[in-house]
Every structure is written in C-alpha cells, then in structure tokens.
C-alpha positions in Angstrom: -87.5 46.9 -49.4 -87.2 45.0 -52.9 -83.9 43.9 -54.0 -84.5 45.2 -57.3 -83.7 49.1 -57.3 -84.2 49.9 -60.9 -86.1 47.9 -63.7 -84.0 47.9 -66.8 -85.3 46.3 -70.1 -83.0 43.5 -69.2 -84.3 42.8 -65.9 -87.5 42.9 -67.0 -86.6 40.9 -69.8 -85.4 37.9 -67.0 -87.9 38.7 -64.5 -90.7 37.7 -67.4 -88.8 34.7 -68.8 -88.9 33.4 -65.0 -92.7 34.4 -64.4 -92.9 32.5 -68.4 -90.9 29.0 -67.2 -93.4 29.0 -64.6 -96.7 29.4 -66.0 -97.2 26.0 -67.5 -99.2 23.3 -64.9 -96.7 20.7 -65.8 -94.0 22.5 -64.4 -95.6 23.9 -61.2 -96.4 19.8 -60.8 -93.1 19.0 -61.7 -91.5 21.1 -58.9 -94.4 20.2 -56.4 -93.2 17.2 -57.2 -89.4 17.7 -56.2 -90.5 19.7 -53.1 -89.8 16.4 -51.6 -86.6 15.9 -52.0 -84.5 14.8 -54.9 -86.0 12.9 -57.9 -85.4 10.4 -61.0 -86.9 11.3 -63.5 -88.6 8.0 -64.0 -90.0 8.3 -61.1 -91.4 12.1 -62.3 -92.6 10.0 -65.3 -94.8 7.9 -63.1 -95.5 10.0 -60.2 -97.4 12.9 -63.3 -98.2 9.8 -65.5 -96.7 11.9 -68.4 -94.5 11.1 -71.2 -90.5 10.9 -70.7 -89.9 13.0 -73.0 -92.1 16.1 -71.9 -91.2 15.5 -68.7 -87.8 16.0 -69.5 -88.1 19.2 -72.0 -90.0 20.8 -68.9 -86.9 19.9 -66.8 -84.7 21.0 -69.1 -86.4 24.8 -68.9 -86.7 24.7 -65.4 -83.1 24.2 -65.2 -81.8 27.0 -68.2 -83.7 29.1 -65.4 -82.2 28.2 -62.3 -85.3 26.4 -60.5 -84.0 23.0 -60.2 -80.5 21.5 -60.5 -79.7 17.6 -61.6 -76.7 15.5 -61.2 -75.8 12.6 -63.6 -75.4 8.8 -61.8 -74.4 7.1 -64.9 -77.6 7.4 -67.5 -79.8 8.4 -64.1 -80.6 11.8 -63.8 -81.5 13.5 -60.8 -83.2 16.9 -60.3 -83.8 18.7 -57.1 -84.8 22.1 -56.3 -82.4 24.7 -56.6 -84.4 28.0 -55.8 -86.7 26.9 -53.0 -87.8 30.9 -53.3 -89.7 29.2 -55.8 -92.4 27.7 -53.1 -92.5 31.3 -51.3 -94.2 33.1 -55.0 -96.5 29.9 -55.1 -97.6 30.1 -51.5 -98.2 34.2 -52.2 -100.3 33.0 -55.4 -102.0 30.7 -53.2 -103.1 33.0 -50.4 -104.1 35.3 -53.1 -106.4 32.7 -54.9 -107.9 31.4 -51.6 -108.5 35.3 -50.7 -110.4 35.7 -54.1 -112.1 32.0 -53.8 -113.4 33.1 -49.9 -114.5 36.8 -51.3 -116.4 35.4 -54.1 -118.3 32.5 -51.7 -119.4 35.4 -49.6 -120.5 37.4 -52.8 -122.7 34.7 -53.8 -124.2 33.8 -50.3 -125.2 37.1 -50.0 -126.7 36.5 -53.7 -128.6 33.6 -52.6 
C-alpha cells in the first residue's frame, strides 16, 4: 500500500518539485556519481568534466530537496547521498525503459 493516503495540492505540489529536481541529466549524473560514496566537489567537476559552478547550482537543488547532504571541511565541501530511495525510482525507470527498448526490438524484427 502507498504511503500517501490522500493527494492534497500541497503534496502534489512537493511530489512535482521532486520529480522536477530530478529531471535534468546533470543531476541524475551527479547522483550516479555519489552512488559511490561521498564526494568533493572537485572531484564531481572532473569526474562530469563540467564547470564548478554548475556543478555546484545542481548540488545546491539537489540538496533544498533532500537527495544529497554535504558537510563543510574547511572551504572543502562534501556531498553524499541522503535519500538512497532515490536509486530505487531510477532502477523502476530503468526496467521500464529496457521493457519498452526490448518491446520495440521485437516490433521491428517482426517488421523486417
């Protein structure tokens, strides 16, 4: 049973922003990224060959929304993942998209 009983405005209003913080590539990379374990974010910088500073503003989101955390070490910064229910929706979207990749290679075998 869902732990949501009733889908207010506001809920929805959350749920959304969530689905939202996580619908840019940078950030799914970002937390593939911390799946790992716990990350600088120079070495985010390198790993996604991607500017500091966008780096950081997509950090900075996933954090407002409670996906990763990050601790200070004098002017080091270090995220880690927070929610790890985070991986659980991608691996769902991931099953679904190799579900619809395997469907549509049979489609077009049987066009063929």
């Amino acid at each position: 049973m869902s732990a949501l009983r009733k889908l207010t405005p506001e809920t929805a209003t959350l749920i959304s922003d969530r689905f939202r913080a996580l619908g840019e590539p940078m950030r799914l990379a970002l937390l593939h990224q911390l799946r790992g374990g716990e990350r600088m974010v120079s070495d985010l910088v390198a790993a996604l060959g991607a500017g500091q500073a966008n780096v950081s503003k997509h950090l900075q989101l996933l954090h407002r929304h409670g996906f990763v955390a990050r601790r200070k070490e004098g002017v080091t910064t270090w995220y880690r993942i927070a929610d790890p229910s985070v991986f659980e929706l991608c691996d769902l979207v991931c099953g679904g998209i190799r579900a619809e990749a395997k469907s549509r290679r049979r489609l077009v075998e049987r066009l063929g």
